[in-house]
N, C-alpha and C positions, 0 to 999 in steps of 0.2 A: 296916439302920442306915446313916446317914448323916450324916457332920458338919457342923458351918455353913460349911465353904467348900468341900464339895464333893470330898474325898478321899475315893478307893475304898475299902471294910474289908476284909474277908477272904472266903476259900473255905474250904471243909470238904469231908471224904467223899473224899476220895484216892484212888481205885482204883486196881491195878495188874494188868497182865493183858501174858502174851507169846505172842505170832504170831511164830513162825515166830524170826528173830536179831530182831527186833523187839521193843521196852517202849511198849503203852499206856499211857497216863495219860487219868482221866476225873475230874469231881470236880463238885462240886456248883458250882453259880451263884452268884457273890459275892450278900453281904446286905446293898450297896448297888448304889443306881440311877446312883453315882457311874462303877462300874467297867463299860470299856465293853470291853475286853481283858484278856489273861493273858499276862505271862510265865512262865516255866519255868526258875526254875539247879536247877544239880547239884553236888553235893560231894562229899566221898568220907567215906565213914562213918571213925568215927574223929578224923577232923581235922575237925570242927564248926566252923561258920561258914567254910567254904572253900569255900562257895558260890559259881559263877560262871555269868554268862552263856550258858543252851542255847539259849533262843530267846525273840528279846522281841515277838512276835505269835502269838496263835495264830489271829488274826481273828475274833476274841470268842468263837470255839469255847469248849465247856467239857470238850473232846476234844484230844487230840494223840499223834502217835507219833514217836519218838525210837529211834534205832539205840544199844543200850546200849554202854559201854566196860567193857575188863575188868577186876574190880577187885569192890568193893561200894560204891556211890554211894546218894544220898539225893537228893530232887529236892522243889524247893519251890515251888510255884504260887502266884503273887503277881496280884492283880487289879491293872488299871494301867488309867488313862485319857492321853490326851497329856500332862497335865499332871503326873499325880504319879503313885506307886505306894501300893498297901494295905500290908498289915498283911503280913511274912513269915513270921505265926506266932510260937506262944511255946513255950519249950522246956519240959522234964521240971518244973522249980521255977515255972512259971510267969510267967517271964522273958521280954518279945518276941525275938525272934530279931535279930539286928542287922541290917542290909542289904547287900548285896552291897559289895566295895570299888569295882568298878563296876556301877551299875545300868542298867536301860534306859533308865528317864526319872528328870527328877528323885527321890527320893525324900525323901516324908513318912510315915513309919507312924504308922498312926492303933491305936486299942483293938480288938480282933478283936471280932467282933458278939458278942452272949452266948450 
């Protein structure tokens, strides 16, 4: 899915997996041709939308590994082109997930693909 001016949607399928003191993340390929990267934030479970900044490339990978901190965190994969960013997801009521108070690139969320 794609919109008329060309903002990325969203990713699905979130894998998690650990190597060694190590956190993969794997997850499926945004369902636009808009999204040509991913960013990564993290938060801390609990405090919802305290989302910030892990890494704002993964150089279109739909892969990454991240050295976890201690604690319980939640981690959001957002599709981004230079231009804007996708969709951050929506929460438990179906609600989009709000966006970082700083993002990588501008952001516009768009509707998560269906």
């Amino acid at each position: 899915m794609r919109d008329e001016i060309g903002r990325p949607g969203d990713v699905a399928g979130l894998l998690l997996s650990k190597n060694g003191g190590d956190l993969g993340l794997a997850w499926s390929p945004s369902c636009s041709p808009a999204a040509t990267d991913y960013a990564v934030y993290r938060g801390v479970v609990g405090t919802w939308y305290s989302h910030t900044i892990e890494q704002c490339s993964t150089g279109g990978s739909t892969a990454t590994t991240l050295t976890p901190t201690a604690g319980s965190d939640y981690y959001l994969v957002v599709p981004i082109n230079p231009a804007a960013e996708g969709s951050y997801g929506k929460d438990g009521s179906g609600s989009q997930l709000p966006p970082a108070a700083v993002a990588c690139v501008a952001t516009q969320i768009v509707a998560p693909c269906p």
